[in-house]
C-alpha positions in Angstrom: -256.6 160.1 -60.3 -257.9 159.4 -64.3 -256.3 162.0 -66.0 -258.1 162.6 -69.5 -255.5 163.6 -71.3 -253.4 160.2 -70.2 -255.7 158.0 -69.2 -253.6 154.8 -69.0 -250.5 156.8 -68.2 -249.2 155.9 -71.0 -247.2 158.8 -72.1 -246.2 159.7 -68.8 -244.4 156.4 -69.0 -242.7 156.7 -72.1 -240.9 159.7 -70.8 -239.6 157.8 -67.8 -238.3 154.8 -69.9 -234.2 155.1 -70.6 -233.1 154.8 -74.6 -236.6 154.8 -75.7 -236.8 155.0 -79.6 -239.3 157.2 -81.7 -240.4 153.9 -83.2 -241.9 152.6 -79.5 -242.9 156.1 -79.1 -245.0 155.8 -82.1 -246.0 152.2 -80.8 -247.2 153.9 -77.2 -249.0 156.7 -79.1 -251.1 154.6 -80.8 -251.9 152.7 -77.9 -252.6 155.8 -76.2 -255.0 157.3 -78.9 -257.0 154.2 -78.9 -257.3 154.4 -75.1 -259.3 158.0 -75.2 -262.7 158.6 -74.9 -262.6 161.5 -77.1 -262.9 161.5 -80.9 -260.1 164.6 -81.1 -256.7 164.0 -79.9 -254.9 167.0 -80.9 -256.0 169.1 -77.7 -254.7 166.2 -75.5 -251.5 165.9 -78.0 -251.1 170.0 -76.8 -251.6 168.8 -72.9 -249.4 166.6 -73.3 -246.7 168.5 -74.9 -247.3 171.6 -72.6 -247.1 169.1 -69.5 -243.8 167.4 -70.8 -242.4 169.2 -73.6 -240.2 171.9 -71.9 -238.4 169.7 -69.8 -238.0 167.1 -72.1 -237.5 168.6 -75.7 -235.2 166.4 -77.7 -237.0 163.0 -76.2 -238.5 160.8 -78.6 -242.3 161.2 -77.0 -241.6 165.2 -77.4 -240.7 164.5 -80.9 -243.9 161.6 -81.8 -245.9 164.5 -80.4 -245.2 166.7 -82.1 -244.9 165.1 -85.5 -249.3 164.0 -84.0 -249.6 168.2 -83.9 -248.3 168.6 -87.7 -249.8 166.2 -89.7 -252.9 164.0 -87.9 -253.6 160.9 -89.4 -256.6 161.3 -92.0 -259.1 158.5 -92.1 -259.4 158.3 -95.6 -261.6 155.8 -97.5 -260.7 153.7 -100.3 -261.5 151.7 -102.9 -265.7 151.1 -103.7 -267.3 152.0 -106.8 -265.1 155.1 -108.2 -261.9 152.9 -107.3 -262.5 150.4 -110.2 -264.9 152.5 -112.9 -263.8 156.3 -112.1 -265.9 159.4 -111.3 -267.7 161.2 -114.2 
């Protein structure tokens, strides 16, 4: 069954691999963000936590998570024009 939320799984994964480190974790969340159909992540970050959280607090995934909840990555463009003269 395609869950929405974890479409590939991916996270449900993480939290069965032993020793994983918050730097795979961050490696498996991007993978997982790319693999979702919708633009927003944060209310699947919230599934996600609700589903695995509790049981799992101090596990690196929990952690990643959460970290996704508290500050979402930005796209944020630079350079063009007022990158080399300045704005008025």
């Amino acid at each position: 069954m395609k869950d929405a939320s974890d479409p590939k799984h991916l996270i449900r994964e993480a939290y069965q691999i032993e020793g994983i480190t918050d730097g795979e974790c961050r490696s498996i969340l991007v993978d997982w963000a790319l693999s979702l159909t919708d633009p927003d992540p944060l209310p699947h970050i919230r599934t996600l936590l609700d589903r695995y959280g509790p049981e799992a607090p101090d596990h690196p995934m929990t952690v990643v998570l959460k970290q996704g909840l508290e500050a979402p990555a930005q796209a944020k463009r630079r350079g063009g024009r007022d990158a080399r003269v300045g704005r008025p």
